[in-house]
C-alpha beads as a LAMMPS data file, in Angstrom:
LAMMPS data file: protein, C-alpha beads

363 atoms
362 bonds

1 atom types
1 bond types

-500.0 500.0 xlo xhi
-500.0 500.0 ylo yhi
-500.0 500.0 zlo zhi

Masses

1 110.0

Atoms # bond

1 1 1 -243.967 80.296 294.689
2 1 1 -241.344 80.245 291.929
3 1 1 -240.774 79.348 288.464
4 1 1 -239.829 76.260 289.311
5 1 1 -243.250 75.413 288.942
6 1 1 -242.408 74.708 285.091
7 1 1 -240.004 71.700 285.997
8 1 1 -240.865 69.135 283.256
9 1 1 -243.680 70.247 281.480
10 1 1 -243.620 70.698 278.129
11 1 1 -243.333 74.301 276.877
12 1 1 -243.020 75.610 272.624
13 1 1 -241.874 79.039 272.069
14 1 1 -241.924 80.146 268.659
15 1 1 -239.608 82.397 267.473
16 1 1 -236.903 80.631 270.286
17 1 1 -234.053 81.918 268.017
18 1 1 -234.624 85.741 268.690
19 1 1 -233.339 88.189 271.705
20 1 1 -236.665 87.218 273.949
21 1 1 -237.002 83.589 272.776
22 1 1 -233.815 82.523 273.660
23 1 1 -233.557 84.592 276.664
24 1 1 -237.091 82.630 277.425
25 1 1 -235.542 79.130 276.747
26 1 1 -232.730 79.576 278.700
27 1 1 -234.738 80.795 281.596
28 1 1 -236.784 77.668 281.165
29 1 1 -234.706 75.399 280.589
30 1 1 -233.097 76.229 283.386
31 1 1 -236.481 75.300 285.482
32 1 1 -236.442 71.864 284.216
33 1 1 -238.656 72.308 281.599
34 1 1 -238.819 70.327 278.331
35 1 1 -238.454 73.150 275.699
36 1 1 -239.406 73.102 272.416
37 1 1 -238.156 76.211 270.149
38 1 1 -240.250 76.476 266.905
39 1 1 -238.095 79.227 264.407
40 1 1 -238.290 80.490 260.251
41 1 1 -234.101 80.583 260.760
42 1 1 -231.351 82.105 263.409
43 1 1 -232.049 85.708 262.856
44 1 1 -228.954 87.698 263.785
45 1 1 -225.018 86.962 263.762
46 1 1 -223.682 86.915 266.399
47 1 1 -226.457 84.853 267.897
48 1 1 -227.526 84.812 271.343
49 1 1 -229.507 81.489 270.371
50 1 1 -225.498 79.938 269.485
51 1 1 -223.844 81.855 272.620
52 1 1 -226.304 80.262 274.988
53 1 1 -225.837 76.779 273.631
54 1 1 -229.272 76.182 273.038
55 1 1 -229.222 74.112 270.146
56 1 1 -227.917 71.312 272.535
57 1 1 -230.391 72.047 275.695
58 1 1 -233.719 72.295 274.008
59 1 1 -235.693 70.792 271.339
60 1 1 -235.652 72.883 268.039
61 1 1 -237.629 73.221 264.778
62 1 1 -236.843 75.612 262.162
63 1 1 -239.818 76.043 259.568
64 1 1 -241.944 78.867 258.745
65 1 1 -245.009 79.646 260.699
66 1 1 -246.566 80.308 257.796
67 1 1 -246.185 76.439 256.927
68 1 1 -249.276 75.683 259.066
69 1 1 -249.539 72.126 258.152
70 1 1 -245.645 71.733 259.528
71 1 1 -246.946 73.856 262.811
72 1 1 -249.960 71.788 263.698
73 1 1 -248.176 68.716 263.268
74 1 1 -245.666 69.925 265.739
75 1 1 -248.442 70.856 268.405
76 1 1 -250.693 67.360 267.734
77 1 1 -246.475 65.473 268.444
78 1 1 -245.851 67.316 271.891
79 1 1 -249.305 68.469 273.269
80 1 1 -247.297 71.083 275.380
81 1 1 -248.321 72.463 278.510
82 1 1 -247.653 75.936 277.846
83 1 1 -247.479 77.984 274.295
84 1 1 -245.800 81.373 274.067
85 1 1 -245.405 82.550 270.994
86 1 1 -242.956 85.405 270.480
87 1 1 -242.207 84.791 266.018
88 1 1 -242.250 88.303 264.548
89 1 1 -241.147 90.513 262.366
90 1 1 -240.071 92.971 264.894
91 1 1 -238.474 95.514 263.039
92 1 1 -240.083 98.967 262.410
93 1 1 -237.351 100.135 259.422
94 1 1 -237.815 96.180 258.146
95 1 1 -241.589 97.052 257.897
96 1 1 -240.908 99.862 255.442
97 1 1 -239.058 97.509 252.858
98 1 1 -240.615 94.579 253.232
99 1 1 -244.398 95.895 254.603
100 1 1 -245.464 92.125 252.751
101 1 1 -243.426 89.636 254.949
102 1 1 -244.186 91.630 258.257
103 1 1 -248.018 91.297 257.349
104 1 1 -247.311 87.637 256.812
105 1 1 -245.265 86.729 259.757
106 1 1 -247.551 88.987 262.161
107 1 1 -250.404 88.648 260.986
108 1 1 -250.895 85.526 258.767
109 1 1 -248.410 83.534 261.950
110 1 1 -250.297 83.910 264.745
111 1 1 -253.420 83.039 262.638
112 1 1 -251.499 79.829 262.107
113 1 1 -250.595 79.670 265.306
114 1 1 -254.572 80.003 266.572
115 1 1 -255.463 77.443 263.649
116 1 1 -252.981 75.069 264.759
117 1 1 -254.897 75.341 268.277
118 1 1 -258.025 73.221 267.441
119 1 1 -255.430 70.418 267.028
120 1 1 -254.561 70.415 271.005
121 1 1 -256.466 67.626 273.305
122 1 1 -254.547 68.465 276.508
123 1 1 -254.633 71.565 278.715
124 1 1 -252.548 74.223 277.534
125 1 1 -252.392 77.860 278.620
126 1 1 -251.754 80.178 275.365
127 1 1 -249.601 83.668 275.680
128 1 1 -249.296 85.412 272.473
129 1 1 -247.107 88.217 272.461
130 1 1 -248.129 91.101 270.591
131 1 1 -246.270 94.420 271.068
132 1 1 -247.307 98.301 272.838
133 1 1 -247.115 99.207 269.270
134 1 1 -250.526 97.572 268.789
135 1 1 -252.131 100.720 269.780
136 1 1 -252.654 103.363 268.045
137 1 1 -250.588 105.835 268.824
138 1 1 -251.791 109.206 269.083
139 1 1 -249.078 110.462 272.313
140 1 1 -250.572 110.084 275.336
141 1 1 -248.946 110.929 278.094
142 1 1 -250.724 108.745 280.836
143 1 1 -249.531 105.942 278.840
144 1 1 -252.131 103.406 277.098
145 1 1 -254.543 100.758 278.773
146 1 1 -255.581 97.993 277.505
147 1 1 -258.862 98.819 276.147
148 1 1 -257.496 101.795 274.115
149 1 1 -257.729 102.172 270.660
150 1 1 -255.709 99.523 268.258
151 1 1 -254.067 100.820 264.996
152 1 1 -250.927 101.918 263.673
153 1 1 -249.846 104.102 260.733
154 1 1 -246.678 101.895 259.807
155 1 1 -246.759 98.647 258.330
156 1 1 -245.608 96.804 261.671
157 1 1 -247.930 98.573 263.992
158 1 1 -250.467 97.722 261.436
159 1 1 -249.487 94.215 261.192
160 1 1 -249.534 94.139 265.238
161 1 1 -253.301 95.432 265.336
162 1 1 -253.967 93.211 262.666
163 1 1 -252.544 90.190 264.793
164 1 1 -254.544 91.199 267.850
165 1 1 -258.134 91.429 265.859
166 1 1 -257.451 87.759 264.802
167 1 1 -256.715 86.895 268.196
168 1 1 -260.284 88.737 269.413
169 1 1 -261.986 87.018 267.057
170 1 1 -260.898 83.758 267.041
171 1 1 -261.291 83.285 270.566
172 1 1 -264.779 84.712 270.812
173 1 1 -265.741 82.719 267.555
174 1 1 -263.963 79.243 268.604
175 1 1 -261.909 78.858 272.251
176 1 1 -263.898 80.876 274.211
177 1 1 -265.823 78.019 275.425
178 1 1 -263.642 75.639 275.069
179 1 1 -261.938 73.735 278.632
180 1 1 -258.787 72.930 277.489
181 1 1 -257.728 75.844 276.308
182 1 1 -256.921 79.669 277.734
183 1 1 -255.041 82.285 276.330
184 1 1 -254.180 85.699 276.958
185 1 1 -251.997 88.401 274.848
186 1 1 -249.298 90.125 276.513
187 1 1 -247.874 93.814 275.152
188 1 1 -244.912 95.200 275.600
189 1 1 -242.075 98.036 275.305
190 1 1 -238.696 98.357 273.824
191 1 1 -236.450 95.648 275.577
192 1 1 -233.365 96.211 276.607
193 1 1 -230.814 93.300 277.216
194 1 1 -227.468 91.308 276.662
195 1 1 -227.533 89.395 274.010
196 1 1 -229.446 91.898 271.375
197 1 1 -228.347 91.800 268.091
198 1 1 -231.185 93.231 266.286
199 1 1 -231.351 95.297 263.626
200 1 1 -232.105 99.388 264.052
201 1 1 -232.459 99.255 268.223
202 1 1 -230.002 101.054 270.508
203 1 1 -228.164 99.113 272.072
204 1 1 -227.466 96.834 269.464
205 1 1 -226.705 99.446 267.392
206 1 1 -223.924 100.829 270.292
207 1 1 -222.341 97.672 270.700
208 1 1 -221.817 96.960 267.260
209 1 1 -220.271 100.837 266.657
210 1 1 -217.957 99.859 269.907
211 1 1 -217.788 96.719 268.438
212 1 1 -216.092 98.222 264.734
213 1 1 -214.981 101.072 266.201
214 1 1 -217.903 103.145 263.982
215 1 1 -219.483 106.186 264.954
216 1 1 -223.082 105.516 265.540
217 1 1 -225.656 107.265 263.931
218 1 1 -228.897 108.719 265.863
219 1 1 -231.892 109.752 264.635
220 1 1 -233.920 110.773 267.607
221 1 1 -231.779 111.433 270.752
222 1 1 -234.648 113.136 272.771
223 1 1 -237.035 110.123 272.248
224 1 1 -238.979 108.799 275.013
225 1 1 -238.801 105.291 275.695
226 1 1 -240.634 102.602 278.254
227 1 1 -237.369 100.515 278.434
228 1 1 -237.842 97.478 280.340
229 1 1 -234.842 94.975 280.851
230 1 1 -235.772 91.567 279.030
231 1 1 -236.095 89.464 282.045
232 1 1 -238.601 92.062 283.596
233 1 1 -240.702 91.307 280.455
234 1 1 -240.140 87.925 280.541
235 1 1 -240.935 87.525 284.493
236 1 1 -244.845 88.875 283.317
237 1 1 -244.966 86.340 280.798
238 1 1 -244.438 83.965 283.001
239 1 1 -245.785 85.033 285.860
240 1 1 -249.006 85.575 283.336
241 1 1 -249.216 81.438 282.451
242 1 1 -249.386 81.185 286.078
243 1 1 -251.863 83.502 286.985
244 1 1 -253.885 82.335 284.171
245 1 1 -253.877 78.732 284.996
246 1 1 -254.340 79.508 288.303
247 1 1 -257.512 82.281 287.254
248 1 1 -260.238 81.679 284.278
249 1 1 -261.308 85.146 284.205
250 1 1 -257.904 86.423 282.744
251 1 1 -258.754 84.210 279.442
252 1 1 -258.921 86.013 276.410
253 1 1 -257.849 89.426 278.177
254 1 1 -254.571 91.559 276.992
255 1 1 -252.069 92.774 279.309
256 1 1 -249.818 95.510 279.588
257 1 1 -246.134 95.606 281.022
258 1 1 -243.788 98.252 280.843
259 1 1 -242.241 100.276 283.450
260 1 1 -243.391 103.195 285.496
261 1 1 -244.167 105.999 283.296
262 1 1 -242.491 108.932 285.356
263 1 1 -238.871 106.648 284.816
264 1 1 -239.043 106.043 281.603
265 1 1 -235.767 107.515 280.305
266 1 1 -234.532 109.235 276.726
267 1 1 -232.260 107.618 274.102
268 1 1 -229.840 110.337 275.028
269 1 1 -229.428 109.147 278.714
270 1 1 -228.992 106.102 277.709
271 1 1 -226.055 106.755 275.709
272 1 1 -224.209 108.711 278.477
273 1 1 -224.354 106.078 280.407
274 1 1 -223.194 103.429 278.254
275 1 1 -220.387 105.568 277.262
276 1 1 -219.178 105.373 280.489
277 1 1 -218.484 101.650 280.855
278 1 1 -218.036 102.095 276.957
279 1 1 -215.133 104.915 276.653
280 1 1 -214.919 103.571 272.790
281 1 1 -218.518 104.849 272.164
282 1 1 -219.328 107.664 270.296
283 1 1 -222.129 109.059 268.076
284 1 1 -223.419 111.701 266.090
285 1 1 -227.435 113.071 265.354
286 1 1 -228.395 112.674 262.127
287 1 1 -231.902 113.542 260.189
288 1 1 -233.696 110.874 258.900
289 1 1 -237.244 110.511 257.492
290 1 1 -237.550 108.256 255.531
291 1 1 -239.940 106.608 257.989
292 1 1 -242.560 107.790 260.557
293 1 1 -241.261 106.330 264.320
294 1 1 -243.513 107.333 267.521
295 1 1 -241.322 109.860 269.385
296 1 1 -243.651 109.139 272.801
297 1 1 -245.256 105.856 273.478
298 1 1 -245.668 104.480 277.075
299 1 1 -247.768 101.824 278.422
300 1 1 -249.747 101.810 281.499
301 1 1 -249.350 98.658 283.950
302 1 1 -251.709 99.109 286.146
303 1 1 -253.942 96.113 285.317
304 1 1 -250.597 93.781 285.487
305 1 1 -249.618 95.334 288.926
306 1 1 -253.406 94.742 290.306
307 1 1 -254.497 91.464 288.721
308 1 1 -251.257 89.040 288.734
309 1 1 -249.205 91.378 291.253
310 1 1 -246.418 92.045 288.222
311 1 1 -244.052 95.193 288.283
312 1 1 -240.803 96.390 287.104
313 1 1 -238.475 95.723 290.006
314 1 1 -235.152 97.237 288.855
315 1 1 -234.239 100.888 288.380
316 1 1 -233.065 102.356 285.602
317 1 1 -229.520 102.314 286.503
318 1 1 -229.844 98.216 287.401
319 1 1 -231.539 97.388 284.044
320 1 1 -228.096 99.224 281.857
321 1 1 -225.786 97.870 284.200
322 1 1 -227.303 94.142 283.959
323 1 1 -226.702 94.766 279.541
324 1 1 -223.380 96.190 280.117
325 1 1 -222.194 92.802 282.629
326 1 1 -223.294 90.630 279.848
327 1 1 -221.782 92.943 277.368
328 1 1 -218.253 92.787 278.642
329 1 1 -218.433 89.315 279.428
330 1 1 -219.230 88.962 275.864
331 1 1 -216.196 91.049 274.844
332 1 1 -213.749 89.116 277.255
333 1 1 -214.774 85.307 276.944
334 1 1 -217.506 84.700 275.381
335 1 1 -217.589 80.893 276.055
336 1 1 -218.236 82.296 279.957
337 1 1 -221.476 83.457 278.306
338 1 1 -223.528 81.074 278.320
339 1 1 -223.016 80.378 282.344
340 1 1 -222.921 83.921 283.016
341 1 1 -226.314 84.098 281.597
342 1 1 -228.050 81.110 283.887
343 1 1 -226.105 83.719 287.056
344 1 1 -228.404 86.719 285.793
345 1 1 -231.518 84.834 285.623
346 1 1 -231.166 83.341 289.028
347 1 1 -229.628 87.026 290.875
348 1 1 -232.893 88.338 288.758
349 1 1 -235.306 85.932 289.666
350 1 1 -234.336 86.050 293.241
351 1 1 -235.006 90.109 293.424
352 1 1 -238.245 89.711 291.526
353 1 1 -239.696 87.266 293.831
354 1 1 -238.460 89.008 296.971
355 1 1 -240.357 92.286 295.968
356 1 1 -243.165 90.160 294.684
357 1 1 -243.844 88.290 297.570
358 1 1 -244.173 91.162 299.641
359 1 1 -247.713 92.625 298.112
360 1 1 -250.911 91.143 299.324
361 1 1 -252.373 88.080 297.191
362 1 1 -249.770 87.042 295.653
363 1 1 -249.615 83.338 294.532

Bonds

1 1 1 2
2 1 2 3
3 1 3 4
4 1 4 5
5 1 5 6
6 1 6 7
7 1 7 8
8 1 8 9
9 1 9 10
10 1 10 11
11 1 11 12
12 1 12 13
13 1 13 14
14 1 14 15
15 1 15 16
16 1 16 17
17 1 17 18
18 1 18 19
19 1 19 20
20 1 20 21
21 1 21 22
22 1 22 23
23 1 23 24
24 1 24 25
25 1 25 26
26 1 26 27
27 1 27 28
28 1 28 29
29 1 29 30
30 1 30 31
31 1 31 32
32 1 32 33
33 1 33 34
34 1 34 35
35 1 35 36
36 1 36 37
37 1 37 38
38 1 38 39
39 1 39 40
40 1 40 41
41 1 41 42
42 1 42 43
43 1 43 44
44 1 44 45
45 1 45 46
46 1 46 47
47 1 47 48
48 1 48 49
49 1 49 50
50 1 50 51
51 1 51 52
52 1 52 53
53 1 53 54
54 1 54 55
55 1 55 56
56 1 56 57
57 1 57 58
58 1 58 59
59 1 59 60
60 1 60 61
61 1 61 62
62 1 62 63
63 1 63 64
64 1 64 65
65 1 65 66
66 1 66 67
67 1 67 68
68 1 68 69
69 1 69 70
70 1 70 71
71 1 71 72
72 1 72 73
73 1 73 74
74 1 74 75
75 1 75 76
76 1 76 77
77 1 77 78
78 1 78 79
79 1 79 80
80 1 80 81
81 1 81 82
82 1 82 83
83 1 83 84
84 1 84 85
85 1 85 86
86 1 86 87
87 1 87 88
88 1 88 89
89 1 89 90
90 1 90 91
91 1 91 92
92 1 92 93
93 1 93 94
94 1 94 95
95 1 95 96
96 1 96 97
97 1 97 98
98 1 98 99
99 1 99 100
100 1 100 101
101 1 101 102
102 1 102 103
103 1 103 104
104 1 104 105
105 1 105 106
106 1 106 107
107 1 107 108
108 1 108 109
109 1 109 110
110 1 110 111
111 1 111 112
112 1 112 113
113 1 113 114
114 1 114 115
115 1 115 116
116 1 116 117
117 1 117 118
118 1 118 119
119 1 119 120
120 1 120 121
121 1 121 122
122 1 122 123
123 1 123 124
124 1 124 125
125 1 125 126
126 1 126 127
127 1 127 128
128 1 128 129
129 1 129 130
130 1 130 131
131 1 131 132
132 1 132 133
133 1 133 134
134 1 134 135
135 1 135 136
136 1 136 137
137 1 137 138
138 1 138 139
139 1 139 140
140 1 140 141
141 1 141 142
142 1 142 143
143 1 143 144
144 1 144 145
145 1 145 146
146 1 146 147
147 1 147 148
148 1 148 149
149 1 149 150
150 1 150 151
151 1 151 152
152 1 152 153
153 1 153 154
154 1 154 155
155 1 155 156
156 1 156 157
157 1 157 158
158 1 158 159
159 1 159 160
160 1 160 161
161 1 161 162
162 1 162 163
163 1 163 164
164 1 164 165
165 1 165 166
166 1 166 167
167 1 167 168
168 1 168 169
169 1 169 170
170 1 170 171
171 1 171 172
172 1 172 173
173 1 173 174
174 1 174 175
175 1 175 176
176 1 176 177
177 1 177 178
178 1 178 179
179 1 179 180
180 1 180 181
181 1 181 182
182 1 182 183
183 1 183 184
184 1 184 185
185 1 185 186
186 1 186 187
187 1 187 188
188 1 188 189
189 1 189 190
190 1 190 191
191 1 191 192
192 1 192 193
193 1 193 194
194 1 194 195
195 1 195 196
196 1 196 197
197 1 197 198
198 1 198 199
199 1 199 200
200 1 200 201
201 1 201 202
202 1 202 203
203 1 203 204
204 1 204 205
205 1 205 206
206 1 206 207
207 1 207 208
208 1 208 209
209 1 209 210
210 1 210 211
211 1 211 212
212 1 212 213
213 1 213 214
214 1 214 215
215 1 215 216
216 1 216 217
217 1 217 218
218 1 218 219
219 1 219 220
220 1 220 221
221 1 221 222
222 1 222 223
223 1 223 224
224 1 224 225
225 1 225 226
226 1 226 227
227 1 227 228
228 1 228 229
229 1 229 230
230 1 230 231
231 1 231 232
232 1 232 233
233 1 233 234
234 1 234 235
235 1 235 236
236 1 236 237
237 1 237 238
238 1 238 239
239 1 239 240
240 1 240 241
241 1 241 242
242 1 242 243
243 1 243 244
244 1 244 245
245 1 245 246
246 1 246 247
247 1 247 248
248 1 248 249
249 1 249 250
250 1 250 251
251 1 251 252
252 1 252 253
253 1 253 254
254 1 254 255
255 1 255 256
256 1 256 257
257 1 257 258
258 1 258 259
259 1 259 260
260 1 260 261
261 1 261 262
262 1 262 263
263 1 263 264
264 1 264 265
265 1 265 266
266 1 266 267
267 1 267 268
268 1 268 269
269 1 269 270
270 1 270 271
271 1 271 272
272 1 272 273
273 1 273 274
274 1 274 275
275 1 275 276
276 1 276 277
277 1 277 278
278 1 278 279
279 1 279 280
280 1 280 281
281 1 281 282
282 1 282 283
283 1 283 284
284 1 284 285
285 1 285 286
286 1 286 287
287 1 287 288
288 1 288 289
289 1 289 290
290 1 290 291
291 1 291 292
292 1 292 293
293 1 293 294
294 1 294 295
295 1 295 296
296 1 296 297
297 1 297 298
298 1 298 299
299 1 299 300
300 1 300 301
301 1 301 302
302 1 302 303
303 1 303 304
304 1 304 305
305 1 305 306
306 1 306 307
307 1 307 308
308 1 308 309
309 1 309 310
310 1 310 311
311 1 311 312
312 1 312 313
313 1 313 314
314 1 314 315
315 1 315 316
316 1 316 317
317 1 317 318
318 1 318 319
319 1 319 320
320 1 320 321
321 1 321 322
322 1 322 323
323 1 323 324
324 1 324 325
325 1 325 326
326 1 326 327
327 1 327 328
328 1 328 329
329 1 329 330
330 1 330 331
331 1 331 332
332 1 332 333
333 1 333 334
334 1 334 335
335 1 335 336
336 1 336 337
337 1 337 338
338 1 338 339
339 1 339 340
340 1 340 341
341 1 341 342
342 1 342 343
343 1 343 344
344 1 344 345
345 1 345 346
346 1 346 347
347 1 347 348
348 1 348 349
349 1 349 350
350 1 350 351
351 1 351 352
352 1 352 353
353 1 353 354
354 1 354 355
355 1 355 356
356 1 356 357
357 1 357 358
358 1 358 359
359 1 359 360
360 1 360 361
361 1 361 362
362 1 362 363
């Protein structure tokens, strides 16, 4: 089995234009599948969404989810196959000046999103993407499971828990029992990745300061993160559709996928190691707190690795060194970028199926 599986049916991401949405339509567009990207705007500049080409590959909207009249009519035109829907406010910092719009877009969106559902006469397999930030975080150190506790003391963990009890109860209250129709949340870690542009994350933040030649500020060098490369992330979303096509039982369950808590690595060894394919790099700590951010938060897998046979396949040295290829191709031609990217996917996709394939019961 493969992704190929996904050769011309008819797939919508929302929120296409971001890191993970466009990494996600490339992937499947590369498949063979008819893409259709649903976005508010193109979020960063530079734009992985323009160095990709996708514009030109895939089939894009750009309205506001919170337009739900413009959003069902899009889902009554194509009747897709497959819905993931990534639009968010992702932004922790962003949550503290604009708290409103990330309740809106979090919340109030994938409310659309799930009203917008009713509208679909096909079969279509649902996977909203929520975040590990969902849970309410209170440090654990054997990392959270899926049935733990849901909350958040900042605006954007608070919009995410808000997201996921609309999910809960619109399924139970309307799709639960209906045959056309499964879906499933997924929740993830930080991502790490080319292409990141993003506002207050790492790497972005280092290649930007290499970028301008800026010293880079850092708040919290000793934080813990679960950093997953993007296409991990993206190979359990997919892998997820399958699995719940494939499996009722997974419908209206949550699952987890970061990386294997004892790896999970610190901001600080990140940054050594970028500064050494990065000799332009440098930083300095600085105190800010102005904001409350989680200093520990790690998600348990477990249920991923035992009921669709998903795990993070690369070490920590092969996730930085994938960002850092795509980094300096990015710095050297950036038109190469674009074909470079279609490479990774298929040198990553190979790997992941190879180590896949080798557990019992897989598909």
């Amino acid at each position: 089995m493969n992704f190929s599986i996904f050769k011309n049916k008819k797939i919508i991401i929302t929120g296409h234009t971001g890191f993970k949405g466009s990494w996600l339509s490339l992937w499947l567009y590369s498949k063979g599948a008819k893409v259709i990207g649903v976005s508010k705007n193109i979020p960063t500049q530079p734009s992985l969404f323009k160095i990709l080409k996708l514009k030109s590959k895939i089939k894009n909207y750009f309205t506001d989810l919170n337009l739900k009249n413009n959003l069902r009519e899009i889902i009554k035109k194509h009747q897709p196959d497959y819905i993931f829907h990534l639009a968010a406010q992702a932004i922790v910092s962003k949550s503290y000046t604009n708290p409103k719009d990330t309740f809106m877009s979090n919340a109030i969106g994938t409310l659309n999103i799930l009203e917008s559902l009713k509208y679909l006469k096909k079969k279509c397999y649902v996977i909203i993407i929520t975040s590990d930030k969902s849970y309410k975080n209170i440090e654990l150190k054997r990392g959270y499971h899926e049935e733990d506790l849901l909350g958040g003391k900042d605006p954007y963990s608070a919009s995410k828990a808000c997201a996921e009890n609309i999910i809960y109860s619109y399924f139970e209250s309307f799709f639960k029992k209906k045959k056309n129709l499964k879906i499933v949340i997924a929740r993830a870690g930080n991502v790490i990745g080319g292409g990141d542009w993003s506002d207050d994350r790492l790497i972005p933040d280092c290649i930007r300061s290499i970028e301008n030649k800026n010293i880079l500020k850092i708040r919290n060098p000793n934080s813990t993160r679960p950093w997953l490369h993007v296409f991990e992330v993206l190979s359990g979303y997919l892998l997820l559709s399958l699995y719940l096509k494939k499996n009722k039982k997974f419908n209206g369950q949550a699952f987890n996928f970061g990386p294997n808590t004892k790896k999970a690595i610190s901001v600080k060894s990140i940054l050594k190691y970028l500064k050494k394919n990065f000799k332009q790099l440098k930083w300095k700590i600085i105190s800010d707190k102005n904001f409350f951010e989680s200093k520990l938060l790690m998600l348990n897998s477990s249920k991923a690795k035992r009921d669709i046979k998903w795990k993070s396949v690369l070490s920590n040295k092969e996730k930085i060194d994938y960002l850092v290829d795509w980094y300096k191709c990015y710095f050297e031609n950036k038109k190469e970028c674009a074909k470079f990217s279609i490479f990774q996917i298929k040198k990553f996709e190979k790997i992941f199926f190879k180590k896949l394939t080798k557990q019992k019961n897989f598909i």
